[in-house]
TIVO-2410 file (N, C-alpha, C; in nm, 3 decimals):
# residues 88
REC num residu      c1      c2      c3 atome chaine
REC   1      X   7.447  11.157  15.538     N      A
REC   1      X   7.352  11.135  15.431    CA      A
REC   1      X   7.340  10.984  15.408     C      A
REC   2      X   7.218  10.931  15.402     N      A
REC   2      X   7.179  10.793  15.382    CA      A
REC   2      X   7.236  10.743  15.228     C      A
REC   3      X   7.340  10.626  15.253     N      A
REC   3      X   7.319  10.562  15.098    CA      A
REC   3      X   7.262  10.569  15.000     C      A
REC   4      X   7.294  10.550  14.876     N      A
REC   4      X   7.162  10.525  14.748    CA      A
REC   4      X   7.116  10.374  14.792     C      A
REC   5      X   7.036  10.345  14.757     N      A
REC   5      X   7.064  10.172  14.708    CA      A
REC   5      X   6.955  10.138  14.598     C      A
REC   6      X   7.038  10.095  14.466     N      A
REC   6      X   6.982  10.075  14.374    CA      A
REC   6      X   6.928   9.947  14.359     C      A
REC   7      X   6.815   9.951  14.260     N      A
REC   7      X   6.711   9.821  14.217    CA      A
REC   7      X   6.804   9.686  14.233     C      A
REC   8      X   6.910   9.722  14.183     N      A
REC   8      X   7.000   9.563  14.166    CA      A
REC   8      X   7.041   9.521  14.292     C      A
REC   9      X   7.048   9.585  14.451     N      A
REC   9      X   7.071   9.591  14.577    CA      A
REC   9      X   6.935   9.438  14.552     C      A
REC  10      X   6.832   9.532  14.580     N      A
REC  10      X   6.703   9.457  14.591    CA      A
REC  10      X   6.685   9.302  14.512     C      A
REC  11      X   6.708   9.303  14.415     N      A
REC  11      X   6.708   9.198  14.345    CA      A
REC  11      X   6.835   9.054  14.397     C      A
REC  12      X   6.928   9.133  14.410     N      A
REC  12      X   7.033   9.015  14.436    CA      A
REC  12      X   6.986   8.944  14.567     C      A
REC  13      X   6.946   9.062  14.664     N      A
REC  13      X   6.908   9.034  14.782    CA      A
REC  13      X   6.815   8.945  14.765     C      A
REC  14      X   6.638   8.938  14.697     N      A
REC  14      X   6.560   8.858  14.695    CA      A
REC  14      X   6.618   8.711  14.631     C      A
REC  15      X   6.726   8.691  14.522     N      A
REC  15      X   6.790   8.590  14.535    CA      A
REC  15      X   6.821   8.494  14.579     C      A
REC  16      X   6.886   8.554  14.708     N      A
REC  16      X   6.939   8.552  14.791    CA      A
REC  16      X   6.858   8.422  14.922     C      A
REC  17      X   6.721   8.549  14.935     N      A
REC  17      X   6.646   8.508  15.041    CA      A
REC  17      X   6.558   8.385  14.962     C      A
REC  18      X   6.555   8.373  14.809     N      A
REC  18      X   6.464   8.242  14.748    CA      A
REC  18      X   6.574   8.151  14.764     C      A
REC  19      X   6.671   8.155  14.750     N      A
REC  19      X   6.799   7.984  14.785    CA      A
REC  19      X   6.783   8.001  14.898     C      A
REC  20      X   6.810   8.073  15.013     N      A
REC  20      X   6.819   8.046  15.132    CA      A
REC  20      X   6.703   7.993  15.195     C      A
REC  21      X   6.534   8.007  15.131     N      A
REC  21      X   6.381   7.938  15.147    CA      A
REC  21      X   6.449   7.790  15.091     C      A
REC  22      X   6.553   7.811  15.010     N      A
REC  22      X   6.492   7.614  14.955    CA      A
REC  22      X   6.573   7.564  15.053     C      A
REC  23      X   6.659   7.647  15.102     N      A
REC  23      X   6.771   7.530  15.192    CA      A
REC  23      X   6.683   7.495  15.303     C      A
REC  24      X   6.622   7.597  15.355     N      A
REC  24      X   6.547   7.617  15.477    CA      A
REC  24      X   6.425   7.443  15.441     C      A
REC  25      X   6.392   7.478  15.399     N      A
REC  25      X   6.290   7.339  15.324    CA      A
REC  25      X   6.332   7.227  15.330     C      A
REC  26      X   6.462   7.242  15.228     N      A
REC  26      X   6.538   7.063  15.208    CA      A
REC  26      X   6.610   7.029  15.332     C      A
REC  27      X   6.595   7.125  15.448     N      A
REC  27      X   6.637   7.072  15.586    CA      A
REC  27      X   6.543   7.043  15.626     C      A
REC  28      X   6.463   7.076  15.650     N      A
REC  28      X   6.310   7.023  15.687    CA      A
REC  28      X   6.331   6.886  15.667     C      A
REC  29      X   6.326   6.859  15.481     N      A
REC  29      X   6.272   6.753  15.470    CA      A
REC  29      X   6.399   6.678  15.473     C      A
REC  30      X   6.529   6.699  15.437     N      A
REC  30      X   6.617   6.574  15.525    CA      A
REC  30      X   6.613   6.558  15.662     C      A
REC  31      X   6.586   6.629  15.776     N      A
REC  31      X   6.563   6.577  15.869    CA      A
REC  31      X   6.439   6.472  15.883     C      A
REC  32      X   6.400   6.441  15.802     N      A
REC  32      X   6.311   6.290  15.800    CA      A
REC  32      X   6.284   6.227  15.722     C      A
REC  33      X   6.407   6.225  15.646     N      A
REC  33      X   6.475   6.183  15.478    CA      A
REC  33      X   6.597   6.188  15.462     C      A
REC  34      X   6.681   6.133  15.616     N      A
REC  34      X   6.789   6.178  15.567    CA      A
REC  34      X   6.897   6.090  15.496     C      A
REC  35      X   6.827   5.999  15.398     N      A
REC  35      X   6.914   5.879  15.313    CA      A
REC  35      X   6.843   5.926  15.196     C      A
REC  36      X   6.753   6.070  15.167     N      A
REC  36      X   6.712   6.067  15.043    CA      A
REC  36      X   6.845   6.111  14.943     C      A
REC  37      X   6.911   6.105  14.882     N      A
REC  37      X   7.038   6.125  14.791    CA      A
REC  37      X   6.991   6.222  14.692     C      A
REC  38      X   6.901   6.253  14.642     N      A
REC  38      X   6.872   6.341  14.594    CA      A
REC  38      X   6.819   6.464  14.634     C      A
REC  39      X   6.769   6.461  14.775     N      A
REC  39      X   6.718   6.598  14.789    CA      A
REC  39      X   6.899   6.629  14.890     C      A
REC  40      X   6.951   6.533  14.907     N      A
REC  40      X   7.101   6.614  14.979    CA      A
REC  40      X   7.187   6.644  14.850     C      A
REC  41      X   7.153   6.594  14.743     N      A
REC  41      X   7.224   6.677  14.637    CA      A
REC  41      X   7.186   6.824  14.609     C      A
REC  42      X   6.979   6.852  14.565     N      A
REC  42      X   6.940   6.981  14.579    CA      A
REC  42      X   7.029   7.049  14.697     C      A
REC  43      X   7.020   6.967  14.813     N      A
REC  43      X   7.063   7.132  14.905    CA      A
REC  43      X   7.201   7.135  14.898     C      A
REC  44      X   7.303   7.054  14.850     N      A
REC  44      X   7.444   7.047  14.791    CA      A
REC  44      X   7.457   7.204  14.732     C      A
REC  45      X   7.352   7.168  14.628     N      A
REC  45      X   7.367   7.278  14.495    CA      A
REC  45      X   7.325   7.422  14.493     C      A
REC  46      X   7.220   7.389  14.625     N      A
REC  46      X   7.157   7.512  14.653    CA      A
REC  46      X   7.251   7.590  14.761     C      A
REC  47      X   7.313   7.498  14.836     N      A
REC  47      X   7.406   7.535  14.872    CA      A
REC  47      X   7.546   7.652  14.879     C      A
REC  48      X   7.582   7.539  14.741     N      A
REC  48      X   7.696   7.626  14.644    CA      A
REC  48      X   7.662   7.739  14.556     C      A
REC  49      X   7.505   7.747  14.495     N      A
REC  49      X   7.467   7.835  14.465    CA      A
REC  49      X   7.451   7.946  14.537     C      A
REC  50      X   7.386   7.943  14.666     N      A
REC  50      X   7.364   8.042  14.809    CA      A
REC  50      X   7.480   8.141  14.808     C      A
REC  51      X   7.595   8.017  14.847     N      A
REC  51      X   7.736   8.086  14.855    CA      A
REC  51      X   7.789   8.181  14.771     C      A
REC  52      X   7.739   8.148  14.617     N      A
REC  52      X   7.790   8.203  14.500    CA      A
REC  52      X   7.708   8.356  14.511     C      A
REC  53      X   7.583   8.347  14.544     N      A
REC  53      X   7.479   8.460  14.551    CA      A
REC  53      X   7.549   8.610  14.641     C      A
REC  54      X   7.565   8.504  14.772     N      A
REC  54      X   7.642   8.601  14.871    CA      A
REC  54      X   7.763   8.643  14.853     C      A
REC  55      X   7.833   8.592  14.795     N      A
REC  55      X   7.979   8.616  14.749    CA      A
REC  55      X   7.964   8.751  14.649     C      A
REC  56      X   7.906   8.714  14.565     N      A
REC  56      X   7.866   8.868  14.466    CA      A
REC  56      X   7.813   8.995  14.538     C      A
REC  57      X   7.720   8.967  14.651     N      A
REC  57      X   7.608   9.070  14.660    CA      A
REC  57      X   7.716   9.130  14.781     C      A
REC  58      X   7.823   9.069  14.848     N      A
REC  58      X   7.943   9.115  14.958    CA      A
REC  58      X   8.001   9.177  14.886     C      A
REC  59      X   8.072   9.150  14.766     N      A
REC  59      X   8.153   9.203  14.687    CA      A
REC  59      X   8.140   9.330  14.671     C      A
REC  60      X   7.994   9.380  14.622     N      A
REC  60      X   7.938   9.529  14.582    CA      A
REC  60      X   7.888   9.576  14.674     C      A
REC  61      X   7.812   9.517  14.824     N      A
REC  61      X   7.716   9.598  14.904    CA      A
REC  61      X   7.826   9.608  15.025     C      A
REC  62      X   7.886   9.517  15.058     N      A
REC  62      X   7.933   9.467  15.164    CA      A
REC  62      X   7.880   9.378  15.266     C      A
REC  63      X   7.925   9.309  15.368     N      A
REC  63      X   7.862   9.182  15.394    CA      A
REC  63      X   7.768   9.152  15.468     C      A
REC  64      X   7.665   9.049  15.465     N      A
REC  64      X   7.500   9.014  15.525    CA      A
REC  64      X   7.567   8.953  15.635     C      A
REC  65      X   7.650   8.927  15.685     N      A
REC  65      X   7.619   8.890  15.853    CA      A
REC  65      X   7.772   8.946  15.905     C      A
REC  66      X   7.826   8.900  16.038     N      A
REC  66      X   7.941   8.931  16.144    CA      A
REC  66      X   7.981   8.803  16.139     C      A
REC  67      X   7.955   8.702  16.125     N      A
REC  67      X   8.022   8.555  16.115    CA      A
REC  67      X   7.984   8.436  16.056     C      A
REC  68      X   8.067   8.394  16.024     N      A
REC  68      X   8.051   8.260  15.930    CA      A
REC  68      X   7.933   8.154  15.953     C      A
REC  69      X   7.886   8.092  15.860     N      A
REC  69      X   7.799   8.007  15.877    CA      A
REC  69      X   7.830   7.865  15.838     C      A
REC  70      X   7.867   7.763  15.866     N      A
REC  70      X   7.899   7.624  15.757    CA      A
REC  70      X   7.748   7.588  15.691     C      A
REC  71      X   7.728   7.515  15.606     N      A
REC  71      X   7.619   7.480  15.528    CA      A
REC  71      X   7.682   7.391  15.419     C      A
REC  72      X   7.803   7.312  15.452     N      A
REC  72      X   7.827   7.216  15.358    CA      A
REC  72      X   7.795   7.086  15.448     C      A
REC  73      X   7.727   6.999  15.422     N      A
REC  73      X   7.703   6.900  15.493    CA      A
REC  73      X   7.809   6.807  15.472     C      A
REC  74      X   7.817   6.789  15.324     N      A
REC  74      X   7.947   6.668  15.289    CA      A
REC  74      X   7.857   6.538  15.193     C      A
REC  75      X   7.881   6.446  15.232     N      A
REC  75      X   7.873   6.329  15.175    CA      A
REC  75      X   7.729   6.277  15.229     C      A
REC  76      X   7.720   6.328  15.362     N      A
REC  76      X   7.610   6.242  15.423    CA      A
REC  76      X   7.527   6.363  15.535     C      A
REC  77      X   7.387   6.349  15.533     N      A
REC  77      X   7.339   6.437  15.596    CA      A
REC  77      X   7.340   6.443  15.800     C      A
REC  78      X   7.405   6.462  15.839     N      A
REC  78      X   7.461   6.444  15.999    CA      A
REC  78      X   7.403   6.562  16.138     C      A
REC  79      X   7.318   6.663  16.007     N      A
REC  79      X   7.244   6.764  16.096    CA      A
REC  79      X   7.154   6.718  16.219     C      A
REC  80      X   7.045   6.556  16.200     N      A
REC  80      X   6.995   6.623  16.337    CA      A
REC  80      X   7.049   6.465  16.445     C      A
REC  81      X   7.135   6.428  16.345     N      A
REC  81      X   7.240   6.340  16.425    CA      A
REC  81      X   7.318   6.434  16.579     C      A
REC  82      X   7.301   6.383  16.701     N      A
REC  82      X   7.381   6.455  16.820    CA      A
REC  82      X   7.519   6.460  16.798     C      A
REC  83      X   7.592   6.501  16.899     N      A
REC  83      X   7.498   6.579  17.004    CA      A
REC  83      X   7.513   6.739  17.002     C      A
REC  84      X   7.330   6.809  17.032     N      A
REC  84      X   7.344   6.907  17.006    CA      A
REC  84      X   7.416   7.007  17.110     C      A
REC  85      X   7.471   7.137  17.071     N      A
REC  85      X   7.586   7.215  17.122    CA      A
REC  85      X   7.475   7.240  17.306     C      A
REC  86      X   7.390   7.173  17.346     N      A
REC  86      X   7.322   7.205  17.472    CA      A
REC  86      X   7.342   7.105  17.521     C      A
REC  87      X   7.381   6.963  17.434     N      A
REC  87      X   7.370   6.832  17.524    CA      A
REC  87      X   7.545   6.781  17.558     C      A
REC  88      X   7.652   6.918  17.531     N      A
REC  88      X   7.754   6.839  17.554    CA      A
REC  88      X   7.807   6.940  17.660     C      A
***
């Protein structure tokens, strides 16, 4: 017999997928901004928020992927800095 899955499934989930659109974005735009200090703070926060989202919605549904993802950049944005995992 198929699961229930209630309204609040749906909701956490769309959450979910609106932080994960802004990160998707503020990578965009630090990759050709990447000394802007404020938009690497947004995706800092959006970040830690993301994490916080998924952490809850694992807790009750169980978990959105098979393996880990990093998404803390740190101090300084180093994403489209080399070399990429094809050029080594």
């Amino acid at each position: 017999m198929p699961k229930q899955i209630d309204d609040e499934y749906y909701q956490r989930l769309h959450q979910i997928q609106a932080a994960d659109f802004v990160l998707v974005e503020l990578t965009l735009y630090l990759d050709t901004h990447p000394d802007d200090q404020d938009a690497l703070q947004q995706f800092n926060q959006f970040s830690d928020y993301s994490k916080q989202l998924k952490q809850v919605f694992e807790a009750k549904y169980g978990p959105l992927m098979q393996f880990g993802v990093s998404n803390d950049p740190g101090p300084r944005w180093d994403w489209g800095r080399g070399p990429w995992p094809w050029q080594v």
